[in-house]
C-alpha positions in Angstrom: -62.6 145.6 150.2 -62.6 149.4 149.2 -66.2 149.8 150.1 -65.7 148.3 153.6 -62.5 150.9 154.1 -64.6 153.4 152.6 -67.3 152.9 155.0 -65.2 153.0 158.1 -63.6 155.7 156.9 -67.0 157.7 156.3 -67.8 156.2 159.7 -64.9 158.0 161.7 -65.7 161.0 159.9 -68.9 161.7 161.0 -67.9 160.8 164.7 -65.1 163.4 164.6 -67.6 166.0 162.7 -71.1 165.0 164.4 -70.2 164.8 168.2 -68.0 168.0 168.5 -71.1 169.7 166.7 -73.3 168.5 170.0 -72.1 171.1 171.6 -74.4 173.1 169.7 -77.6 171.5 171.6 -75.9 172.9 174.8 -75.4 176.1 174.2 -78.7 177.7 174.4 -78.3 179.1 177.8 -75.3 181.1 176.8 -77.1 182.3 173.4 -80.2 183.4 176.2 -77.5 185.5 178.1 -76.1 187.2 174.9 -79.8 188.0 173.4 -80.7 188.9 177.4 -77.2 191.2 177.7 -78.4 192.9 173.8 -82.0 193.7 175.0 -80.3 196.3 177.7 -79.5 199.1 175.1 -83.0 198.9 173.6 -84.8 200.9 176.5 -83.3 204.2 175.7 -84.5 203.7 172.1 -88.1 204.2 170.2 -90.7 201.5 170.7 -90.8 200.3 166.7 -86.6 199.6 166.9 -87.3 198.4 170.1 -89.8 195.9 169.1 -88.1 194.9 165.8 -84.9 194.0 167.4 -86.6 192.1 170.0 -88.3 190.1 166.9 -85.2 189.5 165.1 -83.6 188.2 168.2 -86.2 186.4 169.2 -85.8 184.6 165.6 -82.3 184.7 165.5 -82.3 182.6 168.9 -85.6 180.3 167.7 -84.1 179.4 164.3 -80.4 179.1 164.7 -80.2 175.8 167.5 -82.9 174.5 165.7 -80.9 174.5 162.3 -78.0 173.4 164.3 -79.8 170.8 165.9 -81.4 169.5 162.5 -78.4 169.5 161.2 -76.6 167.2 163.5 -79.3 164.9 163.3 -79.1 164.0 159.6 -75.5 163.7 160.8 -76.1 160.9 163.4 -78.8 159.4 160.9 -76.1 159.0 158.5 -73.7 157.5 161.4 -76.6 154.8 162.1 -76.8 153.7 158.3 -73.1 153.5 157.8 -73.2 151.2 161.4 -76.1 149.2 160.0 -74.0 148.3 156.9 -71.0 147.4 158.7 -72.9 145.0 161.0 -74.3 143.9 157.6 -71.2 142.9 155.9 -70.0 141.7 159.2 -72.8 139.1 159.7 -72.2 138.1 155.7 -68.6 137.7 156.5 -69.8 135.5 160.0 -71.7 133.6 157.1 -68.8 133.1 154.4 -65.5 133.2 156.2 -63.5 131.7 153.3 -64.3 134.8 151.3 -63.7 137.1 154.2 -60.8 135.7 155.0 -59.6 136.1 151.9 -60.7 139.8 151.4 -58.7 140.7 154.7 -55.6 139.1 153.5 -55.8 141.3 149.8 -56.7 144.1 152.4 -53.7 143.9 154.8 -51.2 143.2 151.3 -53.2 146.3 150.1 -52.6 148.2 153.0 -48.9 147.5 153.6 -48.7 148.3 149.7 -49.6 151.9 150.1 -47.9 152.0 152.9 -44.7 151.1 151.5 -45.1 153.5 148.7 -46.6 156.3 151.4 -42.8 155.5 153.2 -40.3 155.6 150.0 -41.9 158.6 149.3 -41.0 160.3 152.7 -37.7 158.9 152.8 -37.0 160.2 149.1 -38.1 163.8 150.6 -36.2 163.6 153.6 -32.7 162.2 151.8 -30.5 164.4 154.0 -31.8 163.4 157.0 -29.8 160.7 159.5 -32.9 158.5 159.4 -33.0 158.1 155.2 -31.4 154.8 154.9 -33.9 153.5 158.2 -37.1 155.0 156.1 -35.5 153.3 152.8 -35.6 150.0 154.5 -38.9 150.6 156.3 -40.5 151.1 153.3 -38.9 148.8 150.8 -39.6 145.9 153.4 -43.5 146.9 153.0 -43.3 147.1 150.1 -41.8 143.5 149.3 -44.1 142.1 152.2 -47.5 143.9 150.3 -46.2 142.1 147.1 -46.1 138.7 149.0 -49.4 138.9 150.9 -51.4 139.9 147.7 -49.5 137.6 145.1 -49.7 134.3 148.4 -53.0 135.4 150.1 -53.6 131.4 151.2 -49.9 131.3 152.1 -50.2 134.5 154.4 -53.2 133.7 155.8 -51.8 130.3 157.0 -48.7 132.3 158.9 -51.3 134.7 160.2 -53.5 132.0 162.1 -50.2 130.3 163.1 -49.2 133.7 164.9 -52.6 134.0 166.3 -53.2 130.6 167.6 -49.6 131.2 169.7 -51.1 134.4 170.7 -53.9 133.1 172.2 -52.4 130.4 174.0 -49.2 132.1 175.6 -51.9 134.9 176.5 -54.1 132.6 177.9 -51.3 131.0 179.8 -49.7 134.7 181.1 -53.4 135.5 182.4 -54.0 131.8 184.4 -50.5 132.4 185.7 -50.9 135.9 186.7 -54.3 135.4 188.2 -53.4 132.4 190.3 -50.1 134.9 191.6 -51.8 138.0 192.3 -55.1 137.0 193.5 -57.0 139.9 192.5 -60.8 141.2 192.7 -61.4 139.4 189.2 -60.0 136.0 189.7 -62.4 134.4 188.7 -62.9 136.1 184.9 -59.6 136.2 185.0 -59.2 132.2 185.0 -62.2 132.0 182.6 -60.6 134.3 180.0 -57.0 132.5 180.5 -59.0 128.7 180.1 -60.6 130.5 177.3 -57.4 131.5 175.4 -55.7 128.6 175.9 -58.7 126.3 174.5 -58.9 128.8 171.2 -55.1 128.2 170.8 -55.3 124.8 171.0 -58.3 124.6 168.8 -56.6 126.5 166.1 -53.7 124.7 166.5 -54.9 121.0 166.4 -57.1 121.9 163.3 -54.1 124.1 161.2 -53.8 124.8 158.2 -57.3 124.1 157.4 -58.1 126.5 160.4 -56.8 129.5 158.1 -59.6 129.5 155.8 -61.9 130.9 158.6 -60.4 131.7 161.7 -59.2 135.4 160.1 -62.1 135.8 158.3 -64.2 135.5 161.6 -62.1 137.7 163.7 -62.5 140.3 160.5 -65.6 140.1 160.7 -66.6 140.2 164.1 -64.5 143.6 164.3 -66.2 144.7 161.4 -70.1 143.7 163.5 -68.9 145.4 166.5 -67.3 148.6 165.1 -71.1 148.9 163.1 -73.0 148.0 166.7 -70.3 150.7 168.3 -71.5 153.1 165.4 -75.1 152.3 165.7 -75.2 153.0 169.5 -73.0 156.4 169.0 -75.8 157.8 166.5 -78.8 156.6 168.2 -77.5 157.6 171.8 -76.7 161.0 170.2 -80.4 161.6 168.8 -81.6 160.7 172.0 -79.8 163.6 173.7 -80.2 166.0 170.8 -84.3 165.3 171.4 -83.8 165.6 175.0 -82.2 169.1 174.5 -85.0 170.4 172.2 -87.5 168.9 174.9 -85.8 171.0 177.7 -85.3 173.8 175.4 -89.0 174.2 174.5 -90.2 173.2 177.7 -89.5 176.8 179.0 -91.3 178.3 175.8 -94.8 176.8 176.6 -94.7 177.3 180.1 -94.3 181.8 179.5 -97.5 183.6 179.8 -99.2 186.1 178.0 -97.2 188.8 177.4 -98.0 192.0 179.1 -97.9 195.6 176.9 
């Protein structure tokens, strides 16, 4: 349970760290300009300065992208592997549900635990404030509710499928009633996903409680296969530009001639 909130932690982590660093890849044209703008004061200097500066910032410009660039790829790399192992434990939780169901019942108790604690701490800080005795009761109700979810996960877990079987039926029946009245472009899918919602409800419902010892652990663990594919496809589409960058970049390089003294 801590390694799985570890690794989507780690996962959102690198996507807030690695994609604003892609901007890196893109900004060789303005790093041209600035070495192109610094070349202008060398004329009215000796030839030996002249020529050194033009060699350090012709490495300056050759080493930096590329550092930034290999650097952002060990950070997509790393974004792929966490992905992989999500889809990982998401197809081992597709595989045993009771024990995934199970894990996201101690995680939610878990969650609303902290949370609860997070909350009487902030209202304990903010005493004087109009909202303390609303904080207070916030807290202490997620607190009481962690308590129950951890100590009655088979309990919980029956409420929760109860709620979600009702969920998908009165939002299958909302979207067949609101596609037949407006009429719009997607009737059709409409229909199909309203059919399909009701069916899942009634599914659940005609096969409660004994529904509750997989139903949660699927939909757990579906979200956890499709938040790994989602990762997968962010660091592999990534590398794919960074490479086409570095093409363009040194495309340029091999089509220059000799240089003329």
């Amino acid at each position: 349970m801590a390694v799985v909130m570890a690794l989507r932690f780690a996962g959102w982590l690198m996507t807030t760290v690695a994609m604003p660093s892609a901007t890196v890849c893109f900004s060789c044209g303005s790093m041209r300009r600035m070495l192109s703008g610094q070349a202008k004061p060398m004329i009215g200097k000796g030839v030996g300065s002249a020529a050194e500066e033009a060699l350090m910032a012709r490495t300056a410009h050759r080493t930096r992208p590329d550092h930034e660039r290999s650097k952002l790829n060990r950070q997509l790399t790393v974004l792929v592997l966490l992905g992989g192992i999500l889809v990982a434990c998401g197809l081992l939780g597709l595989i045993y549900t009771g024990l995934a169901t199970l894990t996201s019942m101690l995680l939610f108790g878990w969650l609303l635990l902290i949370g609860g604690v997070v909350g009487l701490l902030h209202a304990v800080q903010s005493r004087g404030e109009n909202f303390f005795w609303l904080a207070l009761v916030v807290a202490a109700l997620n607190l009481a509710a962690g308590v129950i979810v951890i100590l009655h996960p088979h309990g919980t877990a029956e409420a929760l499928t109860m709620f979600a079987a009702l969920l998908f039926l009165s939002g299958g029946v909302f979207r067949l009633v609101g596609g037949l009245i407006v009429r719009g472009p997607q009737l059709g899918w409409t229909l199909v996903q309203g059919a399909f919602g009701i069916l899942l409800g009634v599914l659940v419902l005609a096969h409660w409680p004994e529904s509750s010892r997989y139903v949660l652990g699927a939909l757990f663990s579906l979200w956890l296969l499709f938040d790994g594919l989602g990762l997968i496809a962010i660091g592999t589409g990534g590398r794919r530009i960074v490479r086409l960058v570095a093409d363009t970049d040194m495309a340029p390089k091999k089509n220059q001639g000799p240089s003329v003294s």
